[in-house]
C-alpha positions as CSV (number, residue, x, y, z in Angstrom):
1,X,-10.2,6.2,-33.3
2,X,-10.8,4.4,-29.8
3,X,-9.8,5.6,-26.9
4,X,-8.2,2.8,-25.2
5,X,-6.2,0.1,-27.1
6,X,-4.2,-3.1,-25.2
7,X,-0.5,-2.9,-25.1
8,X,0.7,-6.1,-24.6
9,X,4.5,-5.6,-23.7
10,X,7.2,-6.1,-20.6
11,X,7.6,-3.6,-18.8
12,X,10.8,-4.7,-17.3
13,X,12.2,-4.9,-20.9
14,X,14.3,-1.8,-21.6
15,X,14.3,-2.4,-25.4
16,X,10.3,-3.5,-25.6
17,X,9.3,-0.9,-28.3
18,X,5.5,-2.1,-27.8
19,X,5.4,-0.5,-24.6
20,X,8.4,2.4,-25.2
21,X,6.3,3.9,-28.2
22,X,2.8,3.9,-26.5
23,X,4.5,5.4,-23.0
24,X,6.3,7.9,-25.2
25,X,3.4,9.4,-26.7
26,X,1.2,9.4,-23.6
27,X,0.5,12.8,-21.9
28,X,-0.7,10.7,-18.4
29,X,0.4,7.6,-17.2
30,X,-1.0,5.7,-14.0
31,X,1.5,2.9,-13.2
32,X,0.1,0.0,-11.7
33,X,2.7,-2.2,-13.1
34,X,4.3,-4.9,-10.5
35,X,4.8,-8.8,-10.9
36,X,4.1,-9.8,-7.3
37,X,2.1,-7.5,-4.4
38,X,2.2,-10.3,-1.9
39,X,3.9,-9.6,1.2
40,X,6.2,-13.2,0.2
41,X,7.6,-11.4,-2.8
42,X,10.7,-12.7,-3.4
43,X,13.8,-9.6,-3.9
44,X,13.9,-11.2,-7.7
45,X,10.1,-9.1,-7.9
46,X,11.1,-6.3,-6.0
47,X,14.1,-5.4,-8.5
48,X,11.2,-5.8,-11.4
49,X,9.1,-3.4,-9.9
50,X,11.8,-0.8,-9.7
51,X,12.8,-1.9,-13.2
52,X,9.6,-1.4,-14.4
53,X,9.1,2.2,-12.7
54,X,12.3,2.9,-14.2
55,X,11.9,1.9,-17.6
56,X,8.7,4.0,-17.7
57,X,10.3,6.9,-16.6
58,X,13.6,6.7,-19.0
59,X,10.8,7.1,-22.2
60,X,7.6,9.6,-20.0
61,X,7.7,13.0,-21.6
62,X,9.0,15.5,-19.5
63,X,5.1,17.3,-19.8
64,X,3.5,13.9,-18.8
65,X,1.8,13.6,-15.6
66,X,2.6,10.5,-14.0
67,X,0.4,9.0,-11.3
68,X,2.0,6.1,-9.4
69,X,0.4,3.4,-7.2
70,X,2.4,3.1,-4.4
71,X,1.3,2.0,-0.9
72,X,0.6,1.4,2.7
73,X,3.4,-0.6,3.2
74,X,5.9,2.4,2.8
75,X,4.8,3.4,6.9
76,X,4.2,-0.2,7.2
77,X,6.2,-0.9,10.4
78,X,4.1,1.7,12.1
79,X,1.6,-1.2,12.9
80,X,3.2,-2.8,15.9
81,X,4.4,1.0,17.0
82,X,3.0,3.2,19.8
83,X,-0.3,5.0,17.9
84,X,-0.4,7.6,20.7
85,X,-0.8,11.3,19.0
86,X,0.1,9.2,15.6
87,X,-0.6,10.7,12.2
88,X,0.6,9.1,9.0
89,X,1.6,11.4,5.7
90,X,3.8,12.1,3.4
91,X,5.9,14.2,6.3
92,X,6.3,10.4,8.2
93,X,9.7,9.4,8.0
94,X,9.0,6.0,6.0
95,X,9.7,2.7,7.6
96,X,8.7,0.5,4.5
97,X,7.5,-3.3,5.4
98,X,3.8,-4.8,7.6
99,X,4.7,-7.3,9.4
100,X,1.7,-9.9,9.2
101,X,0.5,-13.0,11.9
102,X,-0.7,-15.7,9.4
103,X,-0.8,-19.8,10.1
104,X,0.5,-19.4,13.5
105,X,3.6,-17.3,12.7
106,X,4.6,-13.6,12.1
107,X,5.9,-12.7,8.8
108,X,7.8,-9.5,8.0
109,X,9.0,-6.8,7.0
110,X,8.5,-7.4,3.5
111,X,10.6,-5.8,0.2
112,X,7.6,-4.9,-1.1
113,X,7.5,-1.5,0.6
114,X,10.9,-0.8,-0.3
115,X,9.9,-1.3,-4.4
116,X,7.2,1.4,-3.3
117,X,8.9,3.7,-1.9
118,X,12.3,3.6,-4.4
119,X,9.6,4.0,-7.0
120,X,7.8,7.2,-5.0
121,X,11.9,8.7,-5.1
122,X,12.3,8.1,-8.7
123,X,9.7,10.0,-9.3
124,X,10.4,12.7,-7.5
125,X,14.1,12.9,-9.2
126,X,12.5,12.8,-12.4
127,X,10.0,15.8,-11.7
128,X,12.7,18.2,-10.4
129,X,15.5,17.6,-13.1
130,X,12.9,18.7,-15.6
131,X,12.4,22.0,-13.6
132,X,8.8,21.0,-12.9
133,X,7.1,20.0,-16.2
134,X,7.2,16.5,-15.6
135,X,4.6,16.2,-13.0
136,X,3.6,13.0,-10.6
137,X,1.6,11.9,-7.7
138,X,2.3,8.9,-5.7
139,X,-0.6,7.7,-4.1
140,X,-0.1,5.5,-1.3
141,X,-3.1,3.2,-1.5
142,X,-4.4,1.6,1.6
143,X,-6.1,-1.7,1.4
144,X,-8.2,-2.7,-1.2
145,X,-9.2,-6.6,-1.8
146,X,-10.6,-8.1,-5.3
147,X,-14.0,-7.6,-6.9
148,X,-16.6,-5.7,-5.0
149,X,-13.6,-4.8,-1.7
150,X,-16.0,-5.8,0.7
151,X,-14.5,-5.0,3.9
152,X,-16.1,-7.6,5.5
153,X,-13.4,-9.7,4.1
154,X,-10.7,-7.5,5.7
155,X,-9.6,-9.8,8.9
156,X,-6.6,-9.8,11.7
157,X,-4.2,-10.5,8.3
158,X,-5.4,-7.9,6.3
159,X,-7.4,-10.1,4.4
160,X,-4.4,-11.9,3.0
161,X,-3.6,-15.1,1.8
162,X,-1.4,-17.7,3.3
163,X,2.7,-16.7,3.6
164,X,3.8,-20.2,4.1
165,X,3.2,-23.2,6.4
166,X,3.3,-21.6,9.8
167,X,2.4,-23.5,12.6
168,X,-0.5,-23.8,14.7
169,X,-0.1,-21.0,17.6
170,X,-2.8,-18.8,18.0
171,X,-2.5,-14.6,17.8
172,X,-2.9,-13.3,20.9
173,X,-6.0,-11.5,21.0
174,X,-4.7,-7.8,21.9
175,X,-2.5,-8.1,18.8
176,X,-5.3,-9.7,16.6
177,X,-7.5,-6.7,17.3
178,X,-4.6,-4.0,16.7
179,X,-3.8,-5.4,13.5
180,X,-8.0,-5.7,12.7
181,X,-8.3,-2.2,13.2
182,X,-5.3,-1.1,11.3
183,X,-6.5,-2.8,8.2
184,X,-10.3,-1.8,8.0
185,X,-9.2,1.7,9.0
186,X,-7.0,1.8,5.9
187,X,-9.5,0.5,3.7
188,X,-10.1,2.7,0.1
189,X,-13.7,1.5,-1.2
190,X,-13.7,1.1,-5.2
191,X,-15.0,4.5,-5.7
192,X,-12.8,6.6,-3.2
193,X,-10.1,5.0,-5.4
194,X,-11.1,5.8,-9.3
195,X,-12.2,9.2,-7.6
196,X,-8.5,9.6,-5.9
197,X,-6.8,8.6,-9.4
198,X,-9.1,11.0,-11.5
199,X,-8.3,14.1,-9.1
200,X,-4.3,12.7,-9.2
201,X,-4.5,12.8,-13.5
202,X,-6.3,16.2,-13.5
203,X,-5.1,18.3,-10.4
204,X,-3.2,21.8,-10.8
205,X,0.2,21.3,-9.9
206,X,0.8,24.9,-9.4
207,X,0.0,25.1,-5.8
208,X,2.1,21.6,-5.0
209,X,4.9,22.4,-2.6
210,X,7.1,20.1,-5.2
211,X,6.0,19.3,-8.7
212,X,6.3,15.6,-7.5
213,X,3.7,14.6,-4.1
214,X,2.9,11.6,-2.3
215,X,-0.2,11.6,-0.7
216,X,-2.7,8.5,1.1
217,X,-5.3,7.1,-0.2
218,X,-7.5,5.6,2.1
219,X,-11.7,6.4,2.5
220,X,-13.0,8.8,5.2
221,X,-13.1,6.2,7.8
222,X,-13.3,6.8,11.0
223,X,-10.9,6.3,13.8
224,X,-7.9,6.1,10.9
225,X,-4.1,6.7,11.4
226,X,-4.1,8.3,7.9
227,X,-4.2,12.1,6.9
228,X,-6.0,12.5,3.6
229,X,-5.4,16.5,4.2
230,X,-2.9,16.7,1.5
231,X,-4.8,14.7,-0.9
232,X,-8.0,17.4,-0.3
233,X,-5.2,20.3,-0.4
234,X,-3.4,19.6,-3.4
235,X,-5.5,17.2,-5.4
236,X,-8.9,18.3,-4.2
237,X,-9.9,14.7,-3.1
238,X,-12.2,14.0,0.0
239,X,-13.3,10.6,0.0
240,X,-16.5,9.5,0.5
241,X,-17.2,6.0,1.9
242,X,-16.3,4.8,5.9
243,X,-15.4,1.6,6.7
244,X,-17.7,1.3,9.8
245,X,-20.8,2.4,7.7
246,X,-20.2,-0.8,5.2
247,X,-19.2,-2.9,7.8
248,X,-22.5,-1.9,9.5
249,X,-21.2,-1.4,12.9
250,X,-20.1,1.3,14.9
251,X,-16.5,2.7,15.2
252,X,-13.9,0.3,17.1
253,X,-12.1,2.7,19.4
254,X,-8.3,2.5,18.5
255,X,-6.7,-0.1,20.4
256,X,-3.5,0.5,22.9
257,X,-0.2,-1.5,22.6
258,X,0.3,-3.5,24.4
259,X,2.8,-3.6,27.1
């Protein structure tokens, strides 16, 4: 039989069977799942995406490994604070939401975080009321854009798309180059991230401090706020690819706040 057949199913349907019989006989689950990753997700999204992590977990076998996408945007407001000395992991107390300069206007915190990181607790319930044989991994997941994630693409916005009209004022340029750097130095290259989710499906939970982690996922580029220790500790992930090195340019020294 093949080894990979489509589900078609909603996931934010409690009584989809389509999606309820496949989940339930699954021994690893990575959970992409969520109707709108835009930082102008409405809070109608963000209660799907919880839904939908929910739902999953309700019908995962307590042996099942589950590896969830979560993200950035869990330390998000850690942008516009003081980097000074600043290292971001799973020991970070979270402040969930990136707050974004797009079309002449900030926009920000988002509930997108929040979905993340209620989903990375869920998890985490789920692991230790089964005394440790459900397993997970949430892997915050630094920036990654469509098709070939050429950073080159990656500007002052993160590389996003438009948040609304706006208006016609200008970033100031201190600012502009703050949030630049915080975006390419969160970049994860395409392979870093099938490489990440491969160790995250296949690691030894034995040595994990809890049987339910969150570690980053961002690429070995230098200069970054982001501690991929724990993902080389417990998941035995190094990544390979720097931003600088495909951007083909030398490192940016981290920029101060400004005053």
């Amino acid at each position: 039989s093949p080894k990979c057949r489509p589900v078609i199913a909603d996931l934010g349907d409690p009584g989809d069977r389509r999606w309820q019989d496949a989940c339930e006989a699954a021994d690893a689950i990575a959970h992409f799942a969520v109707r709108n990753p835009a930082p102008s997700g409405s809070w109608d999204d963000t209660v799907i995406a919880i839904d939908m992590t929910a739902n999953l977990l309700q019908h995962a076998k307590d042996s099942c490994r589950f590896v969830f996408a979560s993200s950035n945007h869990t330390l998000g407001q850690y942008k516009d604070k003081d980097w000074s000395g600043l290292v971001l992991s799973c020991r970070t107390p979270p402040l969930p939401g990136t707050r974004y300069f797009i079309n002449g206007a900030y926009y920000g915190p988002n509930m997108y975080g929040g979905s993340k990181l209620t989903g990375e607790r869920l998890l985490r319930a789920k692991a230790i009321a089964s005394g440790g044989r459900f397993t997970a991994v949430s892997l915050r997941i630094g920036w990654c854009l469509p098709g070939d994630n050429d950073p080159r693409a990656i500007n002052a916005a993160g590389g996003g798309t438009s948040l609304g009209p706006g208006g016609s004022a200008p970033q100031p340029a201190d600012e502009a180059a703050r949030d630049l750097f915080w975006f390419r130095t969160m970049w994860l290259s395409n392979r870093d991230l099938a490489a990440e989710f491969e160790a995250a499906l296949t690691a030894d939970a034995a040595s994990w401090p809890e049987p339910a982690i969150v570690v980053n996922a961002v690429s070995a580029n230098r200069g970054k706020l982001w501690d991929m220790d724990d993902a080389r500790v417990w998941l035995g992930h190094v990544p390979q690819d720097d931003v600088w090195t495909a951007l083909g340019i030398e490192p940016v020294a981290r920029p101060a706040r400004s005053s």
